[in-house]
N, C-alpha and C positions, 0 to 999 in steps of 0.2 A: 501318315500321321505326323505331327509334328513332334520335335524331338525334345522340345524343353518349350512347349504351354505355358501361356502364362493365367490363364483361367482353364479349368476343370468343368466343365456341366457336365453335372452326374443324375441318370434317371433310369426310375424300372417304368418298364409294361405289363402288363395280362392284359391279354384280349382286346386295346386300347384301338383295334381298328378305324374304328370311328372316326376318331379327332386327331390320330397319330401324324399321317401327311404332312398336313398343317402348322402342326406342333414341330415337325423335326425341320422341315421350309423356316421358319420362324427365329432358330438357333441359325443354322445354315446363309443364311442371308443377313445378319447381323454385319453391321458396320464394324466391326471390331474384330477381326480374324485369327488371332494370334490363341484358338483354342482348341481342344481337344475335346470330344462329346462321346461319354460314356453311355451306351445304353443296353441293358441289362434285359432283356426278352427275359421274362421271368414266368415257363413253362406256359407260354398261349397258345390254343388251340383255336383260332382265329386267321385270320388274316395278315396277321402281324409280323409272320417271321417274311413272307413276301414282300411287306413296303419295307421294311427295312437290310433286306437283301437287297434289294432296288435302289440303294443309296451309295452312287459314287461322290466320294469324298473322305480322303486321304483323313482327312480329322477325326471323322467317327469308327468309334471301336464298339461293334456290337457283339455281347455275352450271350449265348443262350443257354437254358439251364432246366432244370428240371423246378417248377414250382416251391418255393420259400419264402414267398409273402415279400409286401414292400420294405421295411424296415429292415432286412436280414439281406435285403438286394442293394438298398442302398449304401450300407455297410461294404460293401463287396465292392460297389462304384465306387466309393470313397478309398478305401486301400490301394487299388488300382492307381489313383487318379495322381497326377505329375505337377500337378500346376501349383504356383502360386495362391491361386483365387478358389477355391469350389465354389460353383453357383448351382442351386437347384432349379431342378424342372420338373412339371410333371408333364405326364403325356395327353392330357388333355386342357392345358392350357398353352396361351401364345406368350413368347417374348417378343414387344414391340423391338424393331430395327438397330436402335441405339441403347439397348438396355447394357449392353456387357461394354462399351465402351466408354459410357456414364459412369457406370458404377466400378471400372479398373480405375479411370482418371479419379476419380472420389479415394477409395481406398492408396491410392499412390501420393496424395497429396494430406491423407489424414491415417499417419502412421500408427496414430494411437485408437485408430476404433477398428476394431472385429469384425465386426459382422453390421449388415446394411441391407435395406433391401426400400420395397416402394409402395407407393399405392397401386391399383389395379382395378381397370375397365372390369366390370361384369360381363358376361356375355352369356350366350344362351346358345342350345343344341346347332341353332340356325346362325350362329356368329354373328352374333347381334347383338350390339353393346345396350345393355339393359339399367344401366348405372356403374356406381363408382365405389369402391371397396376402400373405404378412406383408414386412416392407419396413424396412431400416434405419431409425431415424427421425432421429435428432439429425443436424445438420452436418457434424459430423467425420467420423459413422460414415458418413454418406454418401459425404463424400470417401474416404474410405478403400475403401469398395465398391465408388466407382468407376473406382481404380484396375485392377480385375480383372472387372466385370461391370457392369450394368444395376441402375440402386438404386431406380430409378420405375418406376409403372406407366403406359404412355402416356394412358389412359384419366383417369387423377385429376389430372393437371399443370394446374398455370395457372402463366400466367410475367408477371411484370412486363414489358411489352412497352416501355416506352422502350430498355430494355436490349437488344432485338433492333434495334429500328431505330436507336437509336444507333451502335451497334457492327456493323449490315449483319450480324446474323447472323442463316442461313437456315437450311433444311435443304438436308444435300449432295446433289443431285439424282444426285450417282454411286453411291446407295445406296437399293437397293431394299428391303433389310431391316436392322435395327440401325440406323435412322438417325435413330431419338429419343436413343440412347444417344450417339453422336456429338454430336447436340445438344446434351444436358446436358451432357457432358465441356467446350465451350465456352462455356456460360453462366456455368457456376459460377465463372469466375474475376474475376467480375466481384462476388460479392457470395452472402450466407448462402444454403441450404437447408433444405428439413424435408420430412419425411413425417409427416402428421399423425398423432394416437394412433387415431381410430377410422377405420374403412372407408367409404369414402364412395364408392366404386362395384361393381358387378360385371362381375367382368372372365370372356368365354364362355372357355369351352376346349369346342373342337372341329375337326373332320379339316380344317375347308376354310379357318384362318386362315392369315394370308401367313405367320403363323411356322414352321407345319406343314407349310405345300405349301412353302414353300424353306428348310427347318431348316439344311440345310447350308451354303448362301447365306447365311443369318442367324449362324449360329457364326464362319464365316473372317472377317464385317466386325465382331464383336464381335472378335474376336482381334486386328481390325488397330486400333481403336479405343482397345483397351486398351495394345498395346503402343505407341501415341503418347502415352496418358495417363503410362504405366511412363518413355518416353522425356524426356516434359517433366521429371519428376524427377529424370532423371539418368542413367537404368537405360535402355540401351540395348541389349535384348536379342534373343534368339532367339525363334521364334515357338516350339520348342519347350521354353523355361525360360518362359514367357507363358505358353505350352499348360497346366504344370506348375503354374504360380500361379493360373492359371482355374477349374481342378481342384478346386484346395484349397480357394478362396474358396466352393466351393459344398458341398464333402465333403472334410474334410482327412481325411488317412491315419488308419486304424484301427491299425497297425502301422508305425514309425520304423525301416528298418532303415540302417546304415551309410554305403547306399547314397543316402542321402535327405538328408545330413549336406550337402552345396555346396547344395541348394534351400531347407533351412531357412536356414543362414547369410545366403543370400539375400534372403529372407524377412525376416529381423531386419536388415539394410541396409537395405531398404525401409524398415522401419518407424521405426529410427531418423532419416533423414531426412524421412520424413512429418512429423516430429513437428515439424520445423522452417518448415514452408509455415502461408504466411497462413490464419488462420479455425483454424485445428486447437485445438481446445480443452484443456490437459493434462489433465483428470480423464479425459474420453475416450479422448484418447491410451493413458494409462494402462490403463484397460481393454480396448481394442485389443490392447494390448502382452501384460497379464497373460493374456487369454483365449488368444493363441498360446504364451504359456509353458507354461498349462497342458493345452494339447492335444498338445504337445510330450512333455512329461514323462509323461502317460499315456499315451502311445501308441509310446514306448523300450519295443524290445524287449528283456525282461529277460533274456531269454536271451543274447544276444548283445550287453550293453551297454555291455561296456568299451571297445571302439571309441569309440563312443559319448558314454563320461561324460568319455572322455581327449580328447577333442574340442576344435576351435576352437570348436564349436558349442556345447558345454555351459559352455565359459567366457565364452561371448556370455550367454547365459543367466542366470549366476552375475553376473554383471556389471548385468545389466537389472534383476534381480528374484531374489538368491537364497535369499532367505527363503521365496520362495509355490514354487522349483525345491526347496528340499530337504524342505520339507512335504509337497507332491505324491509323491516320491520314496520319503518316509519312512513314509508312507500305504503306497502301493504294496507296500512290503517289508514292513510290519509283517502286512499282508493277507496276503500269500504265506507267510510264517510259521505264522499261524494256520489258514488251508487245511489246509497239511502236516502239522499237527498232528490237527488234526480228521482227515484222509484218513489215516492210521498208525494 
């Protein structure tokens, strides 16, 4: 094992026979050798404790233990862990070749951001890239996502680890699932983020991940996650005005009707105070801001929009940005016009 890491990968297993091989080949053959790989057998009655006894290489230190869940193992890998950098892994996904060598050269040349991570190849039972897990990248936009969701992939994270043990932050062992998102929502106030531009691992999608077998476990601690994030700003809400904002951040409405007019204003309160928290970048902001104007304004039902235009909401609007509000609008009308024409 090496004696002074400069990256940490920390990861548990149960029963992870499967995809495990692959996954630990993946860390192991990485361009970037100067690490340590914690791996935490966390009570499997599988196959598991043989491929990982089957692993000669001086860097990995394998735990085994008596069963205590992922969050109370990772915990465990992270105390352990010596390095500079912690990077996660899970045991059923890949880190492509140069991920840990990217992402040290990133962190060593950008002293002031925390934690980093990337987008991620899909892939399926059969290693088969099925698409592409695309991911906020810039800072702001990150903070901004993660006022209402999950802006990383657990699999591509490395975190400046002084920043944990400085500041004693763990993961919350009261959280079985969502409890990277937790994470991040606490590190980041301590210093920049990024998702890098290319994909530097692949993340499986299959029946038997912890996010599928407890989905709904996993939604309600995203829910309560998000509305401490929404709370620290100021917004002390419902879990069902959260619910509504959760919604949106992943598929805003196709149709605005009247009734939608208290969520958006809400909406633009949020965002105008975002703009005012540490790290928020204005060009960003900006585009934050414009892109819900303009999903706003295309998606006024025009049938019913004078509610609507006579609104608190659309003078919130006109106030923000009502150059790019009545261009969208003007568009809109001009289209309908010519339809009508064309259809007559």
């Amino acid at each position: 094992m090496n004696i002074n890491p400069k990256v940490s990968i920390i990861m548990s297993v149960y029963n992870g026979d499967k995809y495990l091989d692959r996954c630990v080949k993946s860390i192991l053959n990485q361009s970037y050798p100067y690490f340590e790989y914690i791996i935490v057998d966390d009570g499997s009655n599988d196959n598991t404790r043989n491929i990982l006894e089957s692993i000669n290489d001086s860097r990995v230190n394998i735990i085994h233990q008596e069963n205590i869940g992922l969050t109370a193992s990772l915990n465990k890998a992270m105390l352990l862990s010596k390095g500079e950098y912690i990077a996660r892994q899970d045991a059923d996904d890949i880190s492509l070749p140069d991920r840990l060598e990217k992402q040290v050269e990133f962190l060593e040349n950008h002293k002031d951001y925390v934690l980093i991570g990337s987008d991620s190849y899909l892939i399926n039972e059969a290693n088969e890239q099925i698409g592409i897990y695309k991911l906020p990248k810039t800072d702001t936009e990150i903070r901004w996502t993660m006022l209402f969701r999950n802006p990383f992939c657990h699999s591509t994270v490395m975190i400046r680890a002084d920043i944990l043990r400085s500041k004693n932050i763990t993961y919350n062992e009261y959280l079985k699932t969502a409890q990277d998102y937790d994470l991040w929502s606490r590190i980041i106030k301590f210093g920049k983020t990024e998702n890098m531009e290319n994909a530097l691992g692949e993340y499986r999608v299959h029946p038997d991940q912890l996010c599928q077998l407890y989905n709904t476990e996993q939604q309600n601690n995203a829910l309560k996650t998000s509305k401490t994030n929404l709370a620290n700003l100021g917004f002390n809400l419902s879990e069902e005005d959260v619910n509504i904002l959760r919604k949106w951040a992943y598929e805003f409405p196709i149709i605005i009707e009247e009734g939608d007019i208290y969520a958006c204003n809400l909406l633009f309160r949020i965002i105008k105070t975002f703009k005012l928290q540490p790290y928020v970048d204005s060009n960003k902001y900006q585009d934050i801001r414009d892109n819900y104007i303009s999903k706003i304004c295309n998606a006024i039902n025009m049938k019913n929009a004078y509610n609507i235009l006579f609104s608190s909401l659309f003078i919130n609007i006109i106030r923000e940005n009502g150059f790019l509000c009545v261009q969208i609008l003007f568009k809109r009308i001009l289209s309908k016009i010519i339809t009508n024409k064309q259809t007559s």
